[in-house]
KOLLUMPA-974767 format. One record per residue: residue in three letters; residue number from 1; x, y, z of N, C-alpha, C, O in turn. Coordinates in Angstrom, 3 decimals, padded with zeros to 6 digits. Last residue first. Example, Ala and Ser with C-alpha at 12.3 -4.5 7.8 and 13.67 -1.06 7.14 Angstrom:
     r     k     n_east    n_north       n_up    ca_east   ca_north      ca_up     c_east    c_north       c_up     o_east    o_north       o_up
   SER     2    012.850   -002.250    007.080    013.670   -001.060    007.140    012.900    000.030    007.870    013.409    001.138    008.039
   ALA     1    013.190   -005.690    007.800    012.300   -004.500    007.800    013.200   -003.300    007.800    014.236   -003.319    008.465
# end
This chain:
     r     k     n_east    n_north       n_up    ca_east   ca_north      ca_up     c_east    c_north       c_up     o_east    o_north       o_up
   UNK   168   -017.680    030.602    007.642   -016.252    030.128    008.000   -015.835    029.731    006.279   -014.723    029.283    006.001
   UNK   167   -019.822    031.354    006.877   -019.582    031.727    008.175   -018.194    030.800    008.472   -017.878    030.423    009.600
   UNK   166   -020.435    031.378    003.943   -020.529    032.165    004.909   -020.034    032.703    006.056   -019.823    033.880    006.349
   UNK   165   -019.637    028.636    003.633   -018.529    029.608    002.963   -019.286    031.079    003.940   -018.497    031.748    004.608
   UNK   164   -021.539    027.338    005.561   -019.546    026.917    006.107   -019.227    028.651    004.874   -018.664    029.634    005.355
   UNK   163   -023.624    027.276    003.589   -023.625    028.241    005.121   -022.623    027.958    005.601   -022.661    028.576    006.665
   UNK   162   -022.550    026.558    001.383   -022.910    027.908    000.990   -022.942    028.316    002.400   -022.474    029.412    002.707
   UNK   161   -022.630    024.302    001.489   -021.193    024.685    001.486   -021.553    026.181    001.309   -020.626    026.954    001.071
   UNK   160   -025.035    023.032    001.738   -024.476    023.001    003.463   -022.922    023.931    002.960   -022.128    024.243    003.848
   UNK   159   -026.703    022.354    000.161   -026.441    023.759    000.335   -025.512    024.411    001.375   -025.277    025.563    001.737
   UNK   158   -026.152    019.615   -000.110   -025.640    020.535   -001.405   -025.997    021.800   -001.089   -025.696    022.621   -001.956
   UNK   157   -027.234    017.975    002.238   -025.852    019.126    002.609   -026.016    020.057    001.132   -025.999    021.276    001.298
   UNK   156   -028.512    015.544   -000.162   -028.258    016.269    001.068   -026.996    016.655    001.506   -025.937    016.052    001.330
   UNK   155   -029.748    015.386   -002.587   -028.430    015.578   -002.250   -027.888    016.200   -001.311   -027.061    017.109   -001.362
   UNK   154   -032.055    014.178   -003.979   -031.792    014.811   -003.439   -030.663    014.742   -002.485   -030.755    013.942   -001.554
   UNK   153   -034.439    013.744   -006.949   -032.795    014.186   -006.809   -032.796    014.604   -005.251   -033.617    015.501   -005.062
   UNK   152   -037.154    013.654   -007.072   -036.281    012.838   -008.186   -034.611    013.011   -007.963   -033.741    012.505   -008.673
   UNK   151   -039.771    013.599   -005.238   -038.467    013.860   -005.505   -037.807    013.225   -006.239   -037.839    012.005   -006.077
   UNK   150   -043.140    015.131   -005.360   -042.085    013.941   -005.954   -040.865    014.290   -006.189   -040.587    015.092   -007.081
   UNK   149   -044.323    017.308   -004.958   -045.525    016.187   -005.543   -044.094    014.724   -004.936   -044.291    013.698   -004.284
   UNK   148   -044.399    019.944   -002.499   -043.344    018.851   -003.207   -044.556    017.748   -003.928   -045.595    017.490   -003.319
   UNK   147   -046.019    022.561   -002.684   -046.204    021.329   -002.178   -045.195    020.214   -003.136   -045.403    019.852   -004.294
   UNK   146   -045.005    025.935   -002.346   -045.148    024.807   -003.370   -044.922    023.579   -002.591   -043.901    023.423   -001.921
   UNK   145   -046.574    029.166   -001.541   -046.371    027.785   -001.284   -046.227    026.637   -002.067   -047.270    026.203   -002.555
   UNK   144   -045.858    032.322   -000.593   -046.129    031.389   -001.522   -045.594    029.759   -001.414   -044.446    029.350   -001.242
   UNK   143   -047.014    035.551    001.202   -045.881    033.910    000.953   -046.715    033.359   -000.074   -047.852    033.696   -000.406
   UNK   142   -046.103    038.546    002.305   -046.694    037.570    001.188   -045.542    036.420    001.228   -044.320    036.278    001.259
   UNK   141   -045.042    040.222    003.747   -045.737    040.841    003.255   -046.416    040.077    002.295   -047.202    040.602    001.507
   UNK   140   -044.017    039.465    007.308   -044.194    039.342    006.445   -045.492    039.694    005.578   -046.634    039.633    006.032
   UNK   139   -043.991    041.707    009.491   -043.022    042.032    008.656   -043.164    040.869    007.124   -042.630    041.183    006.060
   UNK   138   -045.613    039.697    011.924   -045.033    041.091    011.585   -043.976    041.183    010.536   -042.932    040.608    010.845
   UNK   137   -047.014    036.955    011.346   -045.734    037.136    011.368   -045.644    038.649    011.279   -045.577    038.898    010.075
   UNK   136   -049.275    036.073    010.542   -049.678    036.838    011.837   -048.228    037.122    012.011   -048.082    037.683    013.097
   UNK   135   -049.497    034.166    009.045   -050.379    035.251    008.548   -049.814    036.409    009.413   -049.886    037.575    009.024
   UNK   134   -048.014    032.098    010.177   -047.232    032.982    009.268   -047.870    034.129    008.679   -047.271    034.962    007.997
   UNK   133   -050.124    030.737    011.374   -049.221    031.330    012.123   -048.130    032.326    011.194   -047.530    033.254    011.736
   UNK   132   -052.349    030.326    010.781   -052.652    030.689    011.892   -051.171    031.186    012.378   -050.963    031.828    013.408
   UNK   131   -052.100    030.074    008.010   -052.929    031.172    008.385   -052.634    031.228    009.553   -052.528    032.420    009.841
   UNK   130   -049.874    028.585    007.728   -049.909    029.454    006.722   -050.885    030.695    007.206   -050.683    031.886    006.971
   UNK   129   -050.704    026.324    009.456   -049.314    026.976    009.870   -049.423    028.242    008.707   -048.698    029.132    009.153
   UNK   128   -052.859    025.581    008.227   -052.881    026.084    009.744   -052.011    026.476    010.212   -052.085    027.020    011.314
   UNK   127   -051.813    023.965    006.254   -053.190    025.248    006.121   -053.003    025.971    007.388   -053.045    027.199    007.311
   UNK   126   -050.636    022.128    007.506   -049.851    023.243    006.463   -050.723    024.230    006.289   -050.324    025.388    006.171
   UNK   125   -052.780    020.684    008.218   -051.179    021.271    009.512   -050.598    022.415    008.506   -050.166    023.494    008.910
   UNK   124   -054.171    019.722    006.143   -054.563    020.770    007.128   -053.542    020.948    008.193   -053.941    021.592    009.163
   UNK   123   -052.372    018.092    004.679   -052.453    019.319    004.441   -053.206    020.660    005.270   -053.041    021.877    005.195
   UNK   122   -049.907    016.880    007.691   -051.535    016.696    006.764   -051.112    018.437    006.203   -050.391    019.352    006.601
   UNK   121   -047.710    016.662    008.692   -048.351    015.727    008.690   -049.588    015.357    007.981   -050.136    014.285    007.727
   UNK   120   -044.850    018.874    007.270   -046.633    018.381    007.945   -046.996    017.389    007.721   -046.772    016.916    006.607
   UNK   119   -041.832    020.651    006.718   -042.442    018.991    006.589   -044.314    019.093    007.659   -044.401    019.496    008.819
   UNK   118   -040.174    022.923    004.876   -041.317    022.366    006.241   -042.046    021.294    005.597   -042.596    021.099    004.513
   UNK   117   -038.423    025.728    004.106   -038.697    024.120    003.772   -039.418    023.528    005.106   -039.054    023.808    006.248
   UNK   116   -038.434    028.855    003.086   -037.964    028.061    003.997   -038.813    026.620    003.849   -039.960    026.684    003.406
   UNK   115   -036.542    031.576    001.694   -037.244    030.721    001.588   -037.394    029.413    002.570   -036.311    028.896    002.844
   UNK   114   -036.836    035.151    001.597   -036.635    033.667    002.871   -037.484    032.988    001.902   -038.551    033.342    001.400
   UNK   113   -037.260    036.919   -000.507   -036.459    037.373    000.504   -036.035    035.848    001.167   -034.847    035.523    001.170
   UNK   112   -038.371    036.672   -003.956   -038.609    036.442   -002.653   -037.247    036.968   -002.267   -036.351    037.339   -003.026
   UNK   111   -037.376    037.833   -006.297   -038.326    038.158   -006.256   -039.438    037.652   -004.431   -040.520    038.030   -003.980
   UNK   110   -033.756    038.129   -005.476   -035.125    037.954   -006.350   -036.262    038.304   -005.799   -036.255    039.063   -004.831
   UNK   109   -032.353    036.290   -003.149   -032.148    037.298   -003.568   -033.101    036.879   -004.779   -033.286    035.708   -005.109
   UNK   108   -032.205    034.806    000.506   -032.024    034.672   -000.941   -032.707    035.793   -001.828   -033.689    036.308   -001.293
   UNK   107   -031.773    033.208    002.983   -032.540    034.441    002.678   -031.990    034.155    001.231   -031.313    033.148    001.025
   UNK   106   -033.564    029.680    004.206   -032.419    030.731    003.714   -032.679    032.036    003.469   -033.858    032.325    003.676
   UNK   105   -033.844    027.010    006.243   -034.187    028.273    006.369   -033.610    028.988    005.498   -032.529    029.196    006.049
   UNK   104   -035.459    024.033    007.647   -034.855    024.480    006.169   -035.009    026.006    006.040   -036.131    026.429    005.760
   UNK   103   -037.662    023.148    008.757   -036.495    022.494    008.020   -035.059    022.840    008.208   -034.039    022.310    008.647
   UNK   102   -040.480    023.911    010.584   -039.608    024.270    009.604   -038.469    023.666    009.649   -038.072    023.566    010.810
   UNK   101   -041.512    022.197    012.612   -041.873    022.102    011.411   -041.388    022.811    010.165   -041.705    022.510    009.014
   UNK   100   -040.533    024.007    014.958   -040.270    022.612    014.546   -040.479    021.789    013.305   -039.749    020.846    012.998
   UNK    99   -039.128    027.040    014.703   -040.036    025.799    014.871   -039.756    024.732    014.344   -038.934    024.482    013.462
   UNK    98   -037.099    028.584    014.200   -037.422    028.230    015.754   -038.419    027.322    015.638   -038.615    026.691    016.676
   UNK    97   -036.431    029.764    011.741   -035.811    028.625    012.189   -036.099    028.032    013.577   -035.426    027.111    014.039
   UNK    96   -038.485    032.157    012.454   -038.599    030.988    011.512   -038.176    029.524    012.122   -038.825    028.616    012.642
   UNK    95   -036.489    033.484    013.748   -037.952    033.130    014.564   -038.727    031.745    013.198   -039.330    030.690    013.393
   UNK    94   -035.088    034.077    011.784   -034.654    033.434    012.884   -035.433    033.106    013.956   -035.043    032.507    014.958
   UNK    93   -036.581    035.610    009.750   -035.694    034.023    009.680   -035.178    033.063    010.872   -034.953    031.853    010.920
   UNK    92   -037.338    037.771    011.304   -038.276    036.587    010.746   -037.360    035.814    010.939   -037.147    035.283    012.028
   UNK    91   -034.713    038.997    012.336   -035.963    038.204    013.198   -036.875    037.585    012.714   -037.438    036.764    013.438
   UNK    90   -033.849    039.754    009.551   -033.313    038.734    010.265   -034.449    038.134    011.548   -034.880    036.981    011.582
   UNK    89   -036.170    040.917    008.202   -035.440    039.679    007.509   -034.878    039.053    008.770   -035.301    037.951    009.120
   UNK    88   -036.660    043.854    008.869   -036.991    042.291    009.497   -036.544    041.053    009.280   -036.543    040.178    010.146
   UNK    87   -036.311    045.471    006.487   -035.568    045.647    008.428   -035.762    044.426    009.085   -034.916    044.030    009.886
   UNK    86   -037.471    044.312    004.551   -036.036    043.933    004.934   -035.522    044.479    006.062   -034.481    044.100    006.598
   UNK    85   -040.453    042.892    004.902   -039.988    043.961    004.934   -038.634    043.791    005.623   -038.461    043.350    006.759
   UNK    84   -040.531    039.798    002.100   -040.880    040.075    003.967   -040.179    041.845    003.740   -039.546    042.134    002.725
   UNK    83   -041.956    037.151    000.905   -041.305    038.522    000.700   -041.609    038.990    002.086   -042.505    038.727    002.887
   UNK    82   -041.252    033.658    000.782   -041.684    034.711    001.463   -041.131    036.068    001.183   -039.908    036.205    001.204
   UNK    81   -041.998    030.005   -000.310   -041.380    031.396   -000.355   -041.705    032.339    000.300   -042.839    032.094    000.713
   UNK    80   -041.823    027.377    001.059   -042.609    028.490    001.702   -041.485    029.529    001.005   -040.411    029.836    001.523
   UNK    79   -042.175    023.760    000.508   -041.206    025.226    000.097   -042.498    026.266    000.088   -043.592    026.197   -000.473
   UNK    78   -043.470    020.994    002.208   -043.904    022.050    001.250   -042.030    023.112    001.464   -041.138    023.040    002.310
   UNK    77   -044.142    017.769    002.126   -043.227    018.464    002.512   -043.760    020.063    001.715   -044.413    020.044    000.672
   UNK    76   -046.554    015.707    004.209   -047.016    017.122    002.924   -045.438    017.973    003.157   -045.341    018.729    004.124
   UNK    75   -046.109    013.693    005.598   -047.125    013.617    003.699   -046.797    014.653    003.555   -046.611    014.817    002.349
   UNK    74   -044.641    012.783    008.079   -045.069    013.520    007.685   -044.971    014.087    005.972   -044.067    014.674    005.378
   UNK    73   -044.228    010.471    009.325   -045.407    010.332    009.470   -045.675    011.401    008.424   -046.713    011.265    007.775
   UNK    72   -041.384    009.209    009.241   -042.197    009.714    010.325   -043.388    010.378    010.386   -043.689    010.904    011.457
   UNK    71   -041.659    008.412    006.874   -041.697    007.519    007.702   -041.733    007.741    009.015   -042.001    006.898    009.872
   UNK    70   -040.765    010.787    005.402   -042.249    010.149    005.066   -042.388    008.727    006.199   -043.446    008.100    006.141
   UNK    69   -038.553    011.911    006.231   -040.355    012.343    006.303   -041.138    011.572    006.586   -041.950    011.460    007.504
   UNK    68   -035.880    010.745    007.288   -036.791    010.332    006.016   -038.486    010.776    006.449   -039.359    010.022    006.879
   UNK    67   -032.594    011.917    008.298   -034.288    011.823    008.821   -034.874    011.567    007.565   -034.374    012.193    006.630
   UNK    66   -029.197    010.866    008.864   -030.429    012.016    007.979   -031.581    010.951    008.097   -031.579    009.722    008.035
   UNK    65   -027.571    011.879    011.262   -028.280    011.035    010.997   -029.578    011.708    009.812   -030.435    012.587    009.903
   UNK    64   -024.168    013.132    010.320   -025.695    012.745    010.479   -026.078    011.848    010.307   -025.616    010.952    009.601
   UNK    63   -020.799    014.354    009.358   -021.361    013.067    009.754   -022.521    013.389    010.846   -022.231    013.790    011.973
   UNK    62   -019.376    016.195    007.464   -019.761    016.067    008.608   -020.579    015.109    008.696   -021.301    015.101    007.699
   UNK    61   -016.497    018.075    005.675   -017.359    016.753    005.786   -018.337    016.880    006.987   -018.058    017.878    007.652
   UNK    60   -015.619    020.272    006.029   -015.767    020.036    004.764   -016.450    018.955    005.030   -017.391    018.952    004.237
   UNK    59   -014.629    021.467    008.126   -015.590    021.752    008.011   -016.310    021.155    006.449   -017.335    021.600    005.932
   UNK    58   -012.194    020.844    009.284   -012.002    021.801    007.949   -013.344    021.928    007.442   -013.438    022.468    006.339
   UNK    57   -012.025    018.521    010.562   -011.908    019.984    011.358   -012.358    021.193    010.109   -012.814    022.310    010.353
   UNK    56   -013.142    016.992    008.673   -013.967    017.176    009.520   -013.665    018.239    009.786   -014.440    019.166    009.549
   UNK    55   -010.342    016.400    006.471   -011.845    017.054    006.412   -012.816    017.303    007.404   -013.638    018.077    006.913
   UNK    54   -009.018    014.833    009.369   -008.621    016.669    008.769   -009.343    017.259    008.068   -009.502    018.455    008.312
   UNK    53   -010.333    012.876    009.744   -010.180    014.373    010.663   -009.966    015.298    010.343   -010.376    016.409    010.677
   UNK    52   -010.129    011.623    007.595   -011.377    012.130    007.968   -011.542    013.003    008.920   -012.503    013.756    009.073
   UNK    51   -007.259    011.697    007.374   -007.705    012.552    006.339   -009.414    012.807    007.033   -009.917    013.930    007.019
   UNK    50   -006.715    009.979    009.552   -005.858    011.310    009.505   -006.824    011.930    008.700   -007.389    012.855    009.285
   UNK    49   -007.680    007.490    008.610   -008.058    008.227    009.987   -007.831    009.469    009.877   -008.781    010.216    010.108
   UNK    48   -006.639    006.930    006.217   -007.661    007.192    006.239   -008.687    008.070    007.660   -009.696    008.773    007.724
   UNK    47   -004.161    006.615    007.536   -004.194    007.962    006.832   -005.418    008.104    006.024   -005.532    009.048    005.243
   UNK    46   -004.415    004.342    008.798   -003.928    005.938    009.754   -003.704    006.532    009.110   -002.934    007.407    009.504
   UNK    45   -004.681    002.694    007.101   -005.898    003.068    007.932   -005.729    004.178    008.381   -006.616    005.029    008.448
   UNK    44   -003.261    003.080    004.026   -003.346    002.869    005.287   -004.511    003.530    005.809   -005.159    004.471    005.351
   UNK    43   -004.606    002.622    000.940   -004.298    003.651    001.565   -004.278    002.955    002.652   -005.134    002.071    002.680
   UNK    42   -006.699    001.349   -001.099   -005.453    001.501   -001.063   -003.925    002.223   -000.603   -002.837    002.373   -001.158
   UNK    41   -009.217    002.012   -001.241   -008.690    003.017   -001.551   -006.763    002.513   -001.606   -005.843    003.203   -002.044
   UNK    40   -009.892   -000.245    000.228   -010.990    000.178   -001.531   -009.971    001.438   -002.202   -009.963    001.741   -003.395
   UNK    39   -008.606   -000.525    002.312   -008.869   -001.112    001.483   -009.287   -000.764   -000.240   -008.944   -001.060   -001.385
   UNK    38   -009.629    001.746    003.413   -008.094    001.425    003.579   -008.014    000.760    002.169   -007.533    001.265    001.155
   UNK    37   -011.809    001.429    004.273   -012.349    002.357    003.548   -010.329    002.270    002.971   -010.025    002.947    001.989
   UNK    36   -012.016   -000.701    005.575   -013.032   -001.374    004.198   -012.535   -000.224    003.171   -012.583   -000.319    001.944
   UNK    35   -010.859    000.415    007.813   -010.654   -000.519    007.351   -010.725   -000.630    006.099   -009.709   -000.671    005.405
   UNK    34   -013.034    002.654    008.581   -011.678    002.939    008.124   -010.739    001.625    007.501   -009.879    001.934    006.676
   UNK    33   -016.203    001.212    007.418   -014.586    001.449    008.522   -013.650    002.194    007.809   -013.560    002.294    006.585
   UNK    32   -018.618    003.047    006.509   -018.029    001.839    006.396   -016.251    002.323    007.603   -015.669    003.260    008.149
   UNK    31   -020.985    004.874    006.935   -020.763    003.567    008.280   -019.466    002.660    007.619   -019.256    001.574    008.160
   UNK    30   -021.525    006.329    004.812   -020.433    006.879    005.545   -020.308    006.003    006.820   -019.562    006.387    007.721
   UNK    29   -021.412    005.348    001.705   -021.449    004.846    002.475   -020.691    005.434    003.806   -019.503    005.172    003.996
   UNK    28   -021.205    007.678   -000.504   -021.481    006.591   -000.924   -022.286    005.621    000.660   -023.475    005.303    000.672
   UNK    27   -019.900    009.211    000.753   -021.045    009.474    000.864   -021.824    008.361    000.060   -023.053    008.296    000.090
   UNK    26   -017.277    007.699    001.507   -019.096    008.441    002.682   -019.536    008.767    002.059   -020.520    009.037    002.747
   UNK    25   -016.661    008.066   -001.787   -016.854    006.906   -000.748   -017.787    006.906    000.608   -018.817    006.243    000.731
   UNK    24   -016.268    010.629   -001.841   -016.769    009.620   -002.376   -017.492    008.543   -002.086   -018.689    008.266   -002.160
   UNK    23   -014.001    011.274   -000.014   -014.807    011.755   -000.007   -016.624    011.115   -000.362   -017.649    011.103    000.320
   UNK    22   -012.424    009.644   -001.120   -012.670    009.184    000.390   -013.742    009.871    000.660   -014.552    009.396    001.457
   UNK    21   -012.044    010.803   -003.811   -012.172    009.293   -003.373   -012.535    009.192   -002.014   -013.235    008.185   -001.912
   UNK    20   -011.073    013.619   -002.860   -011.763    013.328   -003.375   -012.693    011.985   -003.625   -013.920    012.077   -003.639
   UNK    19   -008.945    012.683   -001.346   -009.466    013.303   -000.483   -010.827    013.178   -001.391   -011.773    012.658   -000.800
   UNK    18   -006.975    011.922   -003.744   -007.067    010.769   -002.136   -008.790    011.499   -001.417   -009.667    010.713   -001.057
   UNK    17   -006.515    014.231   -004.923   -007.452    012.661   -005.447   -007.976    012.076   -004.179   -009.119    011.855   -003.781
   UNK    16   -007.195    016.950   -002.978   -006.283    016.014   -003.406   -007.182    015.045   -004.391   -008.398    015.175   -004.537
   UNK    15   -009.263    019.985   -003.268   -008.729    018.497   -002.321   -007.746    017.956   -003.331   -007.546    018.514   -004.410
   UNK    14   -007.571    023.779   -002.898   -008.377    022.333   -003.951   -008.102    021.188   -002.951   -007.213    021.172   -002.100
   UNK    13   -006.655    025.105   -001.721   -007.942    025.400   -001.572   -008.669    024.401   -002.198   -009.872    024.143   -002.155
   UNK    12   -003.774    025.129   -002.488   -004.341    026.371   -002.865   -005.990    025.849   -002.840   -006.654    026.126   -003.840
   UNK    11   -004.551    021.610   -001.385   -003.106    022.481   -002.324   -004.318    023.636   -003.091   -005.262    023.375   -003.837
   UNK    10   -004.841    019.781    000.813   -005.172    020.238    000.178   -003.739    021.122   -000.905   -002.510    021.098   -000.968
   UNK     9   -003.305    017.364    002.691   -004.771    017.386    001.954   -005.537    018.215    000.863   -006.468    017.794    000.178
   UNK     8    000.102    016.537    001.254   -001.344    017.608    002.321   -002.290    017.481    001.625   -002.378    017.457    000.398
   UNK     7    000.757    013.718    002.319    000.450    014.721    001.323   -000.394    015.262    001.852   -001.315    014.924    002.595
   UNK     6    001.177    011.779    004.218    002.325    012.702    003.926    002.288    013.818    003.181    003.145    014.700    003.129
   UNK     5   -000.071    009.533    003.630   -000.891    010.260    004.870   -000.140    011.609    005.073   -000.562    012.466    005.849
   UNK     4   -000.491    007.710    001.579   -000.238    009.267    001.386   -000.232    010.311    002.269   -000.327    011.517    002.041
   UNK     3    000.985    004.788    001.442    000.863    005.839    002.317    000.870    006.993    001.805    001.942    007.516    001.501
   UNK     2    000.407    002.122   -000.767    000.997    003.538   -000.761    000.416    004.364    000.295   -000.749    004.705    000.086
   UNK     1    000.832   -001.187    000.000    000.000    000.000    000.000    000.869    001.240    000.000    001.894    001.347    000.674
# end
């Protein structure tokens, strides 16, 4: 086996191959060992160890348990666009992100301000979070609602590098 545990992980901000492949690989499968993961890659264990730490500290990887809706009970995922008055943006969003039934929070630029992602159990939980509680939001000036029919792609984190490039 070739030890690369010697090459820096990165060079001017880019990953390596090694880092790319391992990368790969969780997400392919992120329960497999450092072992299996030695193996497939052709790399010592202690520089499969080394590299998942060093993407971890580096904020580039992170390891969840990702949640499936529909098996906890809840049918109706919806996307809540929202135009809101921009002195407010931040206490909406962040009174947003305070419930439980919201997801999924961003601000974003166009013709909405926040868009935010929420899972319900029925379409009457989504009727009732739209009037009884986002009607009554100070500062928002109109929402719009699209009920997911069917996912054909979804690639969890693919926005997760936009809130790390933000804030680190």
């Amino acid at each position: 086996m070739v030890d690369r545990g010697s090459i820096p992980c990165h060079t001017n901000g880019a990953m390596d191959e090694l880092d790319q492949r391992l990368i790969t690989e969780l997400a392919r499968d992120a329960r497999q060992t450092s072992a299996e993961l030695s193996r497939k890659l052709k790399v010592s264990e202690t520089t499969i160890r080394r590299r998942i730490q060093h993407l971890e500290e580096q904020g580039i990887i992170t390891f969840t348990a990702i949640l499936n809706p529909a098996k906890l009970g809840y049918n109706i995922i919806a996307i809540i666009a929202l135009e809101v008055d921009l002195g407010s943006i931040d206490k909406i969003s962040e009174s947003l992100a305070l419930c439980p039934n919201v997801r999924y929070v961003s601000l974003c630029t166009g013709n909405h301000d926040i868009f935010i992602g929420t899972w319900f159990h029925s379409s009457g939980e989504l009727t009732q979070f739209v009037k009884d509680y986002l009607a009554k939001v100070p500062g928002i000036r109109k929402s719009e609602t699209f009920v997911i029919l069917d996912v054909k792609k979804d690639e969890v984190g693919w926005l997760r590098s936009l809130e790390l490039g933000a804030s680190g």
